[in-house]
C-alpha positions in Angstrom: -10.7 -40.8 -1.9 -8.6 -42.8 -4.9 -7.3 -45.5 -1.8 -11.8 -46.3 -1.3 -11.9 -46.3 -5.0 -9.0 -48.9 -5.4 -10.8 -50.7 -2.6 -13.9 -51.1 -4.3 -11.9 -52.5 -7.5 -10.5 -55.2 -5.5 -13.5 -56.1 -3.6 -15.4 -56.6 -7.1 -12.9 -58.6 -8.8 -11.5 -60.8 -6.1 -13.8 -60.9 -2.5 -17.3 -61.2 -4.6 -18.4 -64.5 -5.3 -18.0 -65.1 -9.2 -21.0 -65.0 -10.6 -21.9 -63.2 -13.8 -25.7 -62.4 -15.2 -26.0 -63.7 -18.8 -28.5 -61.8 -21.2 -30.1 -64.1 -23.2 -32.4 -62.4 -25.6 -33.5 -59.7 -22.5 -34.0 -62.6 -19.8 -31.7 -62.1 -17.1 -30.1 -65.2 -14.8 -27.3 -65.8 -12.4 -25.2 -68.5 -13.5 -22.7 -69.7 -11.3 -19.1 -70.1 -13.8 -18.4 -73.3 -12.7 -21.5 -74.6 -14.3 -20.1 -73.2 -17.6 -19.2 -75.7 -20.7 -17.6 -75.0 -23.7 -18.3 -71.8 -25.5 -20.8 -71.1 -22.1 -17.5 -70.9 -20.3 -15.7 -68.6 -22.9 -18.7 -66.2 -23.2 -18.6 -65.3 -19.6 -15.0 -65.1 -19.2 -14.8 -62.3 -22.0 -17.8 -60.2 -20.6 -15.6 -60.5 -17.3 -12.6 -59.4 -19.0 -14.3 -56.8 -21.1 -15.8 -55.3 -17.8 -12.2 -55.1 -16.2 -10.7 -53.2 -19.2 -13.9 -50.3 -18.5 -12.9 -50.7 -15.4 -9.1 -49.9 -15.4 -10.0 -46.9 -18.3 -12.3 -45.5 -15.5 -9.7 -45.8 -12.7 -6.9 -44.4 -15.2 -9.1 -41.3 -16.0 -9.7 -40.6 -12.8 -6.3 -40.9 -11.7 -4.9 -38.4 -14.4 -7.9 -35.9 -13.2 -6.1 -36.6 -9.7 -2.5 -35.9 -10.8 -3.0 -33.0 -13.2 -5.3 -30.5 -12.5 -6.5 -28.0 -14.4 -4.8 -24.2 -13.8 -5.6 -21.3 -15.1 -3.4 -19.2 -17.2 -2.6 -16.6 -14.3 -1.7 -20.6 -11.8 0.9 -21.5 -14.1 2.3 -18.3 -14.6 2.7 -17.9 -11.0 3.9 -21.4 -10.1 6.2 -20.6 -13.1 7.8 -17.4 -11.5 7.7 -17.6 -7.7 9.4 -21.0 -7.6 12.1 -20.6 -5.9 12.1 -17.5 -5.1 13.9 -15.6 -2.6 12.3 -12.5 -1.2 15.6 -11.1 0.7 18.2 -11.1 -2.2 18.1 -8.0 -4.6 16.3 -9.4 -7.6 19.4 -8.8 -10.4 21.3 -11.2 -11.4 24.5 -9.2 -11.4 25.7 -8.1 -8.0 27.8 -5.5 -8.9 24.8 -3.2 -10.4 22.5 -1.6 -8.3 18.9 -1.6 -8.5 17.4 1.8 -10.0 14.1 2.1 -7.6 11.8 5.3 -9.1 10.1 7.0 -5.9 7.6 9.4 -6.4 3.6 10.0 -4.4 0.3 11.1 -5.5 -0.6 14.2 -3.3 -4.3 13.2 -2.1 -5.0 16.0 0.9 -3.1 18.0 3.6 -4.8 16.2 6.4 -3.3 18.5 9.2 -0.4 20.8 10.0 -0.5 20.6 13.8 1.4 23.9 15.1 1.3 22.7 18.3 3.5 19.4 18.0 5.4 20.3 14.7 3.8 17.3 12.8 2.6 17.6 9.1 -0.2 15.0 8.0 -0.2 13.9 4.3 -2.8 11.3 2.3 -0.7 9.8 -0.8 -0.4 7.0 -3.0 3.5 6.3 -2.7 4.8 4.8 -6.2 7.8 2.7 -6.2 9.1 1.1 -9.3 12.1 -1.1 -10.3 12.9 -3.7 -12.2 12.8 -7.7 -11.2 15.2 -10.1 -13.6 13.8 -12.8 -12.1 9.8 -12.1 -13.1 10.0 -12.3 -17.0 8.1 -14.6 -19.3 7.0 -14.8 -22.9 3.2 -13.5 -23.0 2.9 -15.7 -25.9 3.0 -18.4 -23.6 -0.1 -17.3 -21.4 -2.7 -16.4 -23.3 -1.2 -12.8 -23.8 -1.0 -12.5 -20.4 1.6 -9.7 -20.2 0.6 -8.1 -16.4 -0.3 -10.1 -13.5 -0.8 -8.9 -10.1 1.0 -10.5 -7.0 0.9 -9.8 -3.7 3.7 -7.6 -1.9 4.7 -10.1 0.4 5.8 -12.4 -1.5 8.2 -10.4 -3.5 11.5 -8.4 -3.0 10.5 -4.6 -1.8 13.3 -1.6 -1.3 13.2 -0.8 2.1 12.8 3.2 1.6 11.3 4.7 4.7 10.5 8.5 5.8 13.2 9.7 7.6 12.0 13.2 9.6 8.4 10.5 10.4 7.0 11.4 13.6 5.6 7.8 14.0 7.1 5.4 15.8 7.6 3.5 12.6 5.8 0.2 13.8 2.8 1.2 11.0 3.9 0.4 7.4 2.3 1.1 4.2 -0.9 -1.0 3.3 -0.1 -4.9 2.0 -1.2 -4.2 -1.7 -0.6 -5.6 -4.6 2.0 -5.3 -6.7 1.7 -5.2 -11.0 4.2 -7.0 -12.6 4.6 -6.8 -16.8 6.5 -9.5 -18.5 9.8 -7.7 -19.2 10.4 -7.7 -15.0 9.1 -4.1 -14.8 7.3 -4.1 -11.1 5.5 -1.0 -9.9 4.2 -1.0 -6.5 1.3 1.7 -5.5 -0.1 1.5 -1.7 -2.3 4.2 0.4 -0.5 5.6 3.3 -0.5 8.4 5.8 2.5 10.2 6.4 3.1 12.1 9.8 6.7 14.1 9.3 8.1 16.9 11.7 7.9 19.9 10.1 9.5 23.8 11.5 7.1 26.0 11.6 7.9 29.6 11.4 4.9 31.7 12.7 5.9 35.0 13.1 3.3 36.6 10.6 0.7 34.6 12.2 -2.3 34.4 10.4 -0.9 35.5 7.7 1.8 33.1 7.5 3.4 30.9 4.7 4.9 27.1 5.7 6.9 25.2 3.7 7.9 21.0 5.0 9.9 19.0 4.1 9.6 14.9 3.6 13.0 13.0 3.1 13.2 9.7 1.3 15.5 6.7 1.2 16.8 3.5 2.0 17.2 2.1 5.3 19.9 -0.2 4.9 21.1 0.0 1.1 23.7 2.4 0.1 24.1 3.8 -3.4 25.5 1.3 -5.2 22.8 -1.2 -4.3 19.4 0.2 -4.2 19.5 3.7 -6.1 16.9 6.0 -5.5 15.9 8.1 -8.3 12.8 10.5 -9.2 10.0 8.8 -10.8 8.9 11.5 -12.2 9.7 15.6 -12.2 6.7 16.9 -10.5 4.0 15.3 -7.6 1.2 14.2 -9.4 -2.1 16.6 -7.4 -4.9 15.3 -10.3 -6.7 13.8 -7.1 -5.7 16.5 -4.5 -8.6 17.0 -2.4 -8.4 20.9 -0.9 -8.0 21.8 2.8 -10.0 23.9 4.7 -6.9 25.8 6.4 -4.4 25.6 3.6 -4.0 26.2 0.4 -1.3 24.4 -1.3 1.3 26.7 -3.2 3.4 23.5 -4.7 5.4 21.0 -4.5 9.1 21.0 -5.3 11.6 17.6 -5.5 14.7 17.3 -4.9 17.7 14.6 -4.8 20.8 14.5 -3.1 23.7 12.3 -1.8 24.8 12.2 1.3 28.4 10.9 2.1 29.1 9.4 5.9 32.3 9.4 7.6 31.9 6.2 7.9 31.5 5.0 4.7 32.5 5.4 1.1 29.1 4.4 -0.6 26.9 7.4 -1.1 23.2 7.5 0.2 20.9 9.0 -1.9 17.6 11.0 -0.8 14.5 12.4 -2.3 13.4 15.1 -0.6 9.6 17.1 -1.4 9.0 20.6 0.0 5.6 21.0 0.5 4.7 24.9 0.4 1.5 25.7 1.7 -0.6 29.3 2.8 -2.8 29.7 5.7 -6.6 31.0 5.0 -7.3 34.0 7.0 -11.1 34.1 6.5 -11.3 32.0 10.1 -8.9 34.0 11.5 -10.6 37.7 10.2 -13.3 36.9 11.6 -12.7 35.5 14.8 -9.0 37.1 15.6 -8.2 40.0 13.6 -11.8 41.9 13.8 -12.6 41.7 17.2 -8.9 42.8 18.1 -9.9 45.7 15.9 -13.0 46.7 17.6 -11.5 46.3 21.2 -8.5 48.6 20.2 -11.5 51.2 18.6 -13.2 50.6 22.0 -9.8 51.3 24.4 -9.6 54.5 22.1 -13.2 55.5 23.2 -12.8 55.7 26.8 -10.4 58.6 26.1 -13.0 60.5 24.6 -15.1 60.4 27.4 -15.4 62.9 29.9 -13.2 62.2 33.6 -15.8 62.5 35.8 -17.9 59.6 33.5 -18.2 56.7 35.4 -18.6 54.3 32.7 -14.7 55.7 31.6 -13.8 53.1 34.7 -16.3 50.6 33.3 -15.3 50.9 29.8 -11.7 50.6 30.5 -11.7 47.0 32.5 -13.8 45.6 30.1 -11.6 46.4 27.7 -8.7 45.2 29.6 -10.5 41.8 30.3 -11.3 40.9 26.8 -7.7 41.6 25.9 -6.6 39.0 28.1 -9.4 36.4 26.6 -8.2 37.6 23.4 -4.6 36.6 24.5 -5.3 33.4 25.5 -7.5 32.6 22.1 -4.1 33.2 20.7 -1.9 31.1 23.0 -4.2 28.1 22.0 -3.2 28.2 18.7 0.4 29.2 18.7 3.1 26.3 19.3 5.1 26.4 22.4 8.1 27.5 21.5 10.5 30.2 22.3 12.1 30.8 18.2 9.4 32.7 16.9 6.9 34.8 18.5 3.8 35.8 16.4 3.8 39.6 15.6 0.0 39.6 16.6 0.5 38.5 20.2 3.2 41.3 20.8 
């Protein structure tokens, strides 16, 4: 649009026909300049001229609108600190330290324990936070602008990943954003769902207690680069939402460091036992009584006489809901050989 403006300049000052309308005590005529004498000449030339200079003042204002823009506080900050920015390189300035990443998650529900398959279902909020050298600025500056949120893509994340996940790790955690404060401190808080494998022992079956296990850590970064630690002691369960199967005992963490035979650099873990109880209200009621009464009713036919003919009767009806009864139990027992539930003995 500022190339049509320029166009229209030079279209009124040079390709127009010079003519100029003279006010003479409000009566307007068109006068060509040529006709001009003395001061009749001057007089127009300087309301020409004058009408140039408000004509450059317009163009320059509009041309400084055009180069500078206005930005917010939150534009210039970002311009500021994402310029030049590399995404791939740790952000510290000093290569020989490593980058002290704090990894913790906000419990939200026990979505499922499949016995079945092994696989333990989690909602959390992981929390990751670290510090970035290279995003610090003087609030002062900004409007006391000391936090700003960016988005996760554009800034340097530790790779930590689940290692016992039972996906096929082609889902990530949600793109959210990330709140950065002044002095580099970065803290990174997305949703996920987290499907681990998880040995279940069910041998006191329904009466059973489980504990998983979730390990943490870096994919690609050994100790020295990218150290894990505990964010905090204990997993935050403010916002735990109760399951209808389990109840949640607690929750213990743990880290260690794992040396490779490969290597010298130690890897570092955090690992969180989840310890959880079965309900058995479900399971009274639809397992444990009736196996009751059917063991009350095999007892029964012994009381009745030999020559009874609903002794027979009795007896294979019995016998036939003991075999439903067995296979109620098969569908909810995992197939496996290591344990064998004391109830289907």
């Amino acid at each position: 649009m500022k190339w049509i403006y320029y166009l229209f300049i030079i279209l009124i000052n040079y390709l127009i026909p010079i003519n100029t309308i003279v006010y003479d005590e409000g009566i307007n005529m068109n006068v060509d300049m040529t006709s001009f004498n003395g001061n009749e000449y001057e007089e127009a030339k300087n309301y020409r001229n004058n009408t140039n200079i408000e004509s450059n003042l317009y163009e320059t204002d509009i041309s400084t609108t055009l180069i500078l823009p206005i930005m917010t506080d939150e534009q210039r900050l970002l311009s500021k600190i994402l310029n030049g920015y590399d995404t791939a390189s740790r952000p510290i300035f000093n290569a020989s330290k490593s980058v002290q990443v704090g990894f913790q998650f906000t419990l939200i529900q026990i979505s499922q324990l499949d016995e079945v398959n092994q696989v333990l279902t989690l909602n959390v909020w992981i929390e990751q936070e670290w510090v970035d050298e290279r995003l610090t600025w003087n609030p002062q500056d900004y409007n006391n602008l000391s936090r700003i949120r960016i988005p996760c893509q554009k800034l340097w994340l530790p790779d930590i990943v689940l290692y016992n996940s039972a996906d096929d790790y082609k889902t990530d955690y949600m793109q959210s954003k990330a709140m950065v404060q002044f002095n580099g401190n970065v803290f990174w808080p997305p949703p996920a769902k987290l499907r681990s494998t998880c040995k279940i022992d069910i041998t006191y079956f329904p009466f059973d207690d489980q504990s998983c296990t979730m390990k943490f850590g870096s994919w690609t970064y050994d100790g020295w680069q990218v150290n894990v630690i505990k964010r905090h002691d204990e997993v935050d369960i403010s916002n735990y939402v109760e399951n209808g199967e389990w109840d949640l005992l607690k929750v213990v963490v743990e880290r260690h460091e794992i040396f490779y035979p490969c290597c010298n650099e130690p890897y570092p873990d955090l690992r969180f036992t989840i310890y959880m109880r079965r309900r058995t209200l479900y399971y009274l009621f639809n397992i444990i009584f009736p196996c009751l009464w059917l063991t009350v009713l095999s007892l029964v036919s012994f009381w009745l006489p030999p020559d009874s003919g609903e002794k027979i009767t009795l007896g294979i009806t019995v016998l036939l809901a003991f075999s439903v009864f067995m296979l109620l139990i098969a569908e909810n027992m995992p197939a496996t050989s290591e344990f064998v539930p004391l109830i289907g003995k």
